[in-house]
BAFI-3210 file (N, C-alpha, C; in Angstrom, 3 decimals, decimal comma, padded with zeros to 6 digits):
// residues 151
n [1|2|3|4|5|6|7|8|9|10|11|12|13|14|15|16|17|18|19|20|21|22|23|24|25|26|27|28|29|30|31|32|33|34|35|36|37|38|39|40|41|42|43|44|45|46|47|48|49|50|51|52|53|54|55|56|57|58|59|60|61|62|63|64|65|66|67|68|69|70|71|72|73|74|75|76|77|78|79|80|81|82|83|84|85|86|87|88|89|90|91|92|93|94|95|96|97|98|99|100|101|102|103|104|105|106|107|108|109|110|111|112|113|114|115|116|117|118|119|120|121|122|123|124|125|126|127|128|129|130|131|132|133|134|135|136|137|138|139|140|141|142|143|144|145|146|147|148|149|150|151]
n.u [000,822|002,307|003,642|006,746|008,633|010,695|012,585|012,211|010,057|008,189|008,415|007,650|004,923|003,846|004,204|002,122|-000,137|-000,338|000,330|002,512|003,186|000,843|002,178|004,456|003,520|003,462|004,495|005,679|006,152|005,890|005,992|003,961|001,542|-001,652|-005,597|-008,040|-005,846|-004,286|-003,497|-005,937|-006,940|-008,418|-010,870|-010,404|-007,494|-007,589|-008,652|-006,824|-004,459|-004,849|-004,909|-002,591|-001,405|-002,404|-000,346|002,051|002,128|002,091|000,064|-001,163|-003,897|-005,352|-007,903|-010,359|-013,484|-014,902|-012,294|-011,704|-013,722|-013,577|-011,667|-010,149|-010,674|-007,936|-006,150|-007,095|-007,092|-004,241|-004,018|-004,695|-003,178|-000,949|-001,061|-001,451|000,487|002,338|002,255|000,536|-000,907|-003,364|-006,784|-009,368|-012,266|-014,384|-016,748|-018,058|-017,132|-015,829|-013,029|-012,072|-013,876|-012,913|-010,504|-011,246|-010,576|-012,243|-015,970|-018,571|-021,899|-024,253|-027,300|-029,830|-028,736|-027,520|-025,920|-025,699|-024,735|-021,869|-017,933|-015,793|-015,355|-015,807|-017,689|-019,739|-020,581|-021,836|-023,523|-025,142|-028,147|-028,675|-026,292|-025,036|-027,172|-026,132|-023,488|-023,892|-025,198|-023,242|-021,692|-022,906|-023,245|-020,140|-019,772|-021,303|-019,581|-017,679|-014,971|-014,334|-014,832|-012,549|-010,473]
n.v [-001,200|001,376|002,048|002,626|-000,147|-001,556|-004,663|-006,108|-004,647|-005,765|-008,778|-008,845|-008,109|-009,732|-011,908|-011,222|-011,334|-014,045|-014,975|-016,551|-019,148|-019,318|-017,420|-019,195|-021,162|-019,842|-018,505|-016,172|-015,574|-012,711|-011,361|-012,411|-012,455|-011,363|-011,868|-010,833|-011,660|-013,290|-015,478|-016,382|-015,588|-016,955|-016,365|-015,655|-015,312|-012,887|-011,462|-011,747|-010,547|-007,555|-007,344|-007,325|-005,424|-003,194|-003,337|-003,549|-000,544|000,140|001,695|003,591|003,065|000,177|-001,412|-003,630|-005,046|-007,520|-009,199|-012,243|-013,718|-015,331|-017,223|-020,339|-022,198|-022,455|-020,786|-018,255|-018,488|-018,361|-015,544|-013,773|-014,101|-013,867|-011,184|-009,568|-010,651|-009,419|-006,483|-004,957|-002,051|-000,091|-001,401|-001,682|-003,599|-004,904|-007,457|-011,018|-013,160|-015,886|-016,022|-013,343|-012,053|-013,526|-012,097|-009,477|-006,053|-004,503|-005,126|-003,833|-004,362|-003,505|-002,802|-002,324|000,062|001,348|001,512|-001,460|-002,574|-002,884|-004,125|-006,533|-010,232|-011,633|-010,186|-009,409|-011,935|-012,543|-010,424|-009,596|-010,086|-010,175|-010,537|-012,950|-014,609|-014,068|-015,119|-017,554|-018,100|-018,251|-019,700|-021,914|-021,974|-021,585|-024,411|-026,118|-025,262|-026,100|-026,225|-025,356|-027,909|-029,210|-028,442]
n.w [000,000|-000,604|001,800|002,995|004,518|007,312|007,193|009,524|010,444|008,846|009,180|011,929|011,673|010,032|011,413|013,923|012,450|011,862|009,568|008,620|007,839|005,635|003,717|003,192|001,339|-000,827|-003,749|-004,343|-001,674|-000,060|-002,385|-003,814|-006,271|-005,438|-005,779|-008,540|-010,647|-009,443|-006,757|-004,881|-002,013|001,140|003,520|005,374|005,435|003,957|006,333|008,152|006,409|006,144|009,032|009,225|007,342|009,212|011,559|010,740|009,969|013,172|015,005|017,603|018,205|017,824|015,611|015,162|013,600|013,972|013,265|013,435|012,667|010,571|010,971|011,946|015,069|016,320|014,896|015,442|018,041|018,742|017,114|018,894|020,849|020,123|019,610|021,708|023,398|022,560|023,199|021,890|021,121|022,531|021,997|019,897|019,653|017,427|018,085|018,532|019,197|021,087|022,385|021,762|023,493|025,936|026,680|026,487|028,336|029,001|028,175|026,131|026,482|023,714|022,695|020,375|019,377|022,163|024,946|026,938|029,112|030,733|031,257|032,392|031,292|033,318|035,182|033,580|033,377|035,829|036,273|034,378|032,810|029,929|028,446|029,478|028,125|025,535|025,906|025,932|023,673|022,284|022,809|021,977|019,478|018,679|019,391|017,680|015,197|012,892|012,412|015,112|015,999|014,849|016,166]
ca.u [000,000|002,736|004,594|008,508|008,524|011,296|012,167|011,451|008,611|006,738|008,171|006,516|003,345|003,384|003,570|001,495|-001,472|-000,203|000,473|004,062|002,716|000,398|003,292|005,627|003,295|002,899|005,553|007,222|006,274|005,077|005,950|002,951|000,254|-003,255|-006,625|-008,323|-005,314|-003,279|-003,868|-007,526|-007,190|-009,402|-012,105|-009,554|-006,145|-007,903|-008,727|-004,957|-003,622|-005,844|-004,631|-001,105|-001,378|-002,441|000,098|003,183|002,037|002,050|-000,960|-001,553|-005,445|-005,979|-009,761|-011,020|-014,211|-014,875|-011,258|-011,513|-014,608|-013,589|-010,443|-010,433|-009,895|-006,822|-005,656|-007,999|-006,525|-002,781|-004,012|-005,086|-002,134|000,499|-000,986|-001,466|001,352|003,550|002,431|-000,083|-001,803|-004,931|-006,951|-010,516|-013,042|-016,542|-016,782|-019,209|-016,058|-015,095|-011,837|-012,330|-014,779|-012,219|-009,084|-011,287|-010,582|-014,064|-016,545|-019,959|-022,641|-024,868|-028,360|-030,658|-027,776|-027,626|-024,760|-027,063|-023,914|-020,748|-017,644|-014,995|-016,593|-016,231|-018,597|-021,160|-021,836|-022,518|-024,324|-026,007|-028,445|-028,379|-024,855|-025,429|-027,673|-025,581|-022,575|-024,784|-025,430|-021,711|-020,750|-024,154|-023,006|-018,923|-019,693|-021,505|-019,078|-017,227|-014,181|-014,427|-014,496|-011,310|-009,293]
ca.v [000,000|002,226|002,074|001,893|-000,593|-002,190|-006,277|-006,376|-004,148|-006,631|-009,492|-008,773|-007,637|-011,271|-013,214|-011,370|-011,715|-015,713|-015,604|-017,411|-020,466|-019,102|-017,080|-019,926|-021,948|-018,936|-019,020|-015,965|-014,850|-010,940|-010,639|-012,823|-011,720|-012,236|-011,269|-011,898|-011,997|-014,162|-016,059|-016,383|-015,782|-017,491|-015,307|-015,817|-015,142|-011,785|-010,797|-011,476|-009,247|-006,407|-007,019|-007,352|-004,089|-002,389|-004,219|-003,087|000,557|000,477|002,595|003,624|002,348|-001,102|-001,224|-004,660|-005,372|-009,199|-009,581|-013,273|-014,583|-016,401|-017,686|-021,646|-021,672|-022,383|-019,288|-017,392|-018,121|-017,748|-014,387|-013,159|-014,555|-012,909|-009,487|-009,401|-010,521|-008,031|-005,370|-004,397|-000,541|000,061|-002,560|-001,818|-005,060|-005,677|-009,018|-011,889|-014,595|-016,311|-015,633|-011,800|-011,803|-013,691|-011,443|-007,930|-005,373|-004,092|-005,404|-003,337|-004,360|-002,940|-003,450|-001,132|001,689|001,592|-000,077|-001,969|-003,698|-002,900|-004,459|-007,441|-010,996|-012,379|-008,972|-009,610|-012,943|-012,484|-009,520|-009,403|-011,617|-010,363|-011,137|-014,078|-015,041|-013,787|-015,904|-019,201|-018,295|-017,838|-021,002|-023,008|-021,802|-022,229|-026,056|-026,474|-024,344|-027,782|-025,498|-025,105|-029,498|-029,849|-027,868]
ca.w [000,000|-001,094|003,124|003,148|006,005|007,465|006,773|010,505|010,523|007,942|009,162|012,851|011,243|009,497|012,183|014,445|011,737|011,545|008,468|007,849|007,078|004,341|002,890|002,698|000,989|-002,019|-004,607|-004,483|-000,360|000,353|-003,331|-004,462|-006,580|-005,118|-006,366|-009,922|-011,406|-008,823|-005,780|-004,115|-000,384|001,871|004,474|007,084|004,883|003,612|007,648|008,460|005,527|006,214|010,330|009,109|007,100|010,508|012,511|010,166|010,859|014,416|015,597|018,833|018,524|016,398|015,546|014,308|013,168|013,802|012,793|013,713|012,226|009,538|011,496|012,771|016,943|016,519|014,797|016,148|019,491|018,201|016,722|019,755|021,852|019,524|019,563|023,347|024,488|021,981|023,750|021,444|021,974|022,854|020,566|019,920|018,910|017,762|017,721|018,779|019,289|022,795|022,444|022,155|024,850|027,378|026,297|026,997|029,683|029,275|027,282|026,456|025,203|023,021|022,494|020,030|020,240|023,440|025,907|027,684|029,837|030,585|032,420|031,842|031,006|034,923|035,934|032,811|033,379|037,154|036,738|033,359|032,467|028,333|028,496|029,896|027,407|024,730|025,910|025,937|022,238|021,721|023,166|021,198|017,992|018,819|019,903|016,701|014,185|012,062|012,629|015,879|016,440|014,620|016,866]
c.u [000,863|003,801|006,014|008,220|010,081|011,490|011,735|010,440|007,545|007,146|007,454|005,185|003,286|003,243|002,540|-000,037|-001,616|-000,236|001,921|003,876|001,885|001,460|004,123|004,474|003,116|003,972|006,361|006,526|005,318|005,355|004,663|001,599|-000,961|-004,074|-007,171|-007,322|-004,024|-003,941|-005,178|-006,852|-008,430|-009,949|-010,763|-007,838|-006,310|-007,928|-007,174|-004,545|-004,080|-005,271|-002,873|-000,639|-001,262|-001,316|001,249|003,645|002,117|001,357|-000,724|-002,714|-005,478|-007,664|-009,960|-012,453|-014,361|-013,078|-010,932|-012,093|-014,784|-012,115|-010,848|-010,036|-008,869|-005,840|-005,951|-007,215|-004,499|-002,566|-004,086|-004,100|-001,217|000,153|-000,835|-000,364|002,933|003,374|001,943|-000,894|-002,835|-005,883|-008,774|-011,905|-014,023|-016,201|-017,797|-018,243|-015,790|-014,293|-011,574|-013,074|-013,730|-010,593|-009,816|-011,100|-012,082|-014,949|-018,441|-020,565|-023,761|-025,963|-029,141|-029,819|-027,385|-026,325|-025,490|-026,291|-022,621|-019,500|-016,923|-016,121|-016,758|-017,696|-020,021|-021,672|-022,285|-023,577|-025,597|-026,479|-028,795|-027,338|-025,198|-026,021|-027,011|-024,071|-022,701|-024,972|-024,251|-021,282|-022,085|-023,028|-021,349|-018,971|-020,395|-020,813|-017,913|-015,549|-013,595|-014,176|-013,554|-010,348|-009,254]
c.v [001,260|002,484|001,677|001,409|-001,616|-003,615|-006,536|-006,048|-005,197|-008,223|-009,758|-008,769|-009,317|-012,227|-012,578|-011,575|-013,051|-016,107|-015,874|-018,013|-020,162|-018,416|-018,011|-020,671|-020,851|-018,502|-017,879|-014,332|-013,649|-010,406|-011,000|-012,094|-012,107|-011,116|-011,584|-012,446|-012,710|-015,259|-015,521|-016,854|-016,299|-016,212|-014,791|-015,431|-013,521|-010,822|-010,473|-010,422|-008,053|-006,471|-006,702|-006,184|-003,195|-002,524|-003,127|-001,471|001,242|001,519|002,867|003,266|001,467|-001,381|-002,252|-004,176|-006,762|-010,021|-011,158|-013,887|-015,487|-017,560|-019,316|-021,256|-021,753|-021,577|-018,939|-017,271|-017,428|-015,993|-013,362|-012,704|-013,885|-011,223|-009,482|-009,255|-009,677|-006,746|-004,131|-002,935|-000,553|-000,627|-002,331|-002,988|-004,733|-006,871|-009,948|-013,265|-014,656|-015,941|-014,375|-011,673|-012,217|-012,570|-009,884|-007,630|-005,086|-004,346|-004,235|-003,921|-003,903|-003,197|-002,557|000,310|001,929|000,753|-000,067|-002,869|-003,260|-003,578|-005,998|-009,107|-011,836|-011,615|-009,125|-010,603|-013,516|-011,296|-009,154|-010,307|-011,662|-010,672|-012,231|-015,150|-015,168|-014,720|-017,166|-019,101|-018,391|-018,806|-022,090|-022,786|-022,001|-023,598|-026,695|-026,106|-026,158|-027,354|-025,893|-027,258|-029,758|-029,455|-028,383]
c.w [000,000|000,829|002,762|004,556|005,827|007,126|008,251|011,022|009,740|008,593|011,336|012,440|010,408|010,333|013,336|013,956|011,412|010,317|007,700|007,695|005,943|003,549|002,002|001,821|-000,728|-002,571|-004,152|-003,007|-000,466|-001,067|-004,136|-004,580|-006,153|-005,652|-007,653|-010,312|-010,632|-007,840|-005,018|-002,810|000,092|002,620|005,134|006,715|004,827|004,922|007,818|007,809|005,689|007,914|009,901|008,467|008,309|011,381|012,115|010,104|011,781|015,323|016,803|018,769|017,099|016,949|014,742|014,465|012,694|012,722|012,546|013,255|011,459|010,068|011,977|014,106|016,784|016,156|014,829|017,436|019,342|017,950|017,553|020,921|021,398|019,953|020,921|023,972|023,323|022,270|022,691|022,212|022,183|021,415|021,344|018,894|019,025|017,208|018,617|019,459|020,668|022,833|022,837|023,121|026,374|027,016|026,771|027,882|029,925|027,701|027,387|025,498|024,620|022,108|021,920|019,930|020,828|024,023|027,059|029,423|029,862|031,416|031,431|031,808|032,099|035,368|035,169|033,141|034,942|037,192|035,468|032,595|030,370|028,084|028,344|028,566|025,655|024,247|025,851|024,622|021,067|021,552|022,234|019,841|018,023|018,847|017,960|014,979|013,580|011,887|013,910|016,376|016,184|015,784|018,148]
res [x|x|x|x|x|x|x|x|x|x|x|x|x|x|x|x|x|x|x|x|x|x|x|x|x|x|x|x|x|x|x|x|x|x|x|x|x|x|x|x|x|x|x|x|x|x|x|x|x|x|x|x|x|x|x|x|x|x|x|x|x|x|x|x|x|x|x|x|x|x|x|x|x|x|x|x|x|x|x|x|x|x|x|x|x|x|x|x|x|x|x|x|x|x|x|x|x|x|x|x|x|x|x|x|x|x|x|x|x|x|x|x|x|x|x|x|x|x|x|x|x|x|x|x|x|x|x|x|x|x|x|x|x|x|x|x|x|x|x|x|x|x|x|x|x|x|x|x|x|x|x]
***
């Protein structure tokens, strides 16, 4: 996207989006062409590159948007585990995923517009029973995701 970035600036930003194993498997690395006229990324390849863009920047506020959703648990959880513990900045999520829900400082949630709930996910699911309900629909639909069994 036109960034002079360091080889260690991109090659942090690659692995904290988990994607060195898709790299290596693509002929010619961070030089490969994707899109019509190259390589078809997957849901979950396309999230990464789009986090790994952000990453290689180094913001002070990273802002997903269900960054994870197309991810299997198992790099989903990796994805989560790398940024965290690199001492990522202030990292703002909407997301619906377990993972993101047990990793927030404060989670709100938001019902009609409204934040109907706020507070980490020990405090919601003692004290809020849409939470509550919300995290029972988290974990139904996680237990049944065909993703989610392999891992």
């Amino acid at each position: 996207m036109g960034l002079e970035a360091s080889d260690e600036a991109l090659d942090r930003a690659v692995r904290l989006a988990v994607l060195e194993d898709d790299l290596s498997r693509l002929g010619d690395g961070l030089g490969s062409m994707v899109g019509t006229r190259g390589v078809t990324l997957s849901g979950g390849q396309v999230q990464r590159a789009a986090a790994a863009r952000m990453f290689v920047r180094a913001p002070d506020l990273l802002v997903f948007d269900d960054a994870s959703s197309a991810l299997d648990v198992h790099t989903e959880h990796t994805f989560w585990e790398r940024m965290f513990a690199s001492g990522a900045p202030t990292c703002l999520a909407v997301s619906h995923r377990l993972e993101a829900y047990r990793r927030a400082d404060q989670i709100l949630l938001i019902d009609d517009g409204r934040i109907v709930a706020r507070g980490d996910l020990r405090s919601l699911l003692r004290d809020s029973p849409i939470f509550r309900e919300v995290w029972r629909e988290t974990l139904h639909a996680h237990a049944h995701d065909p993703a989610s069994a392999a891992a």
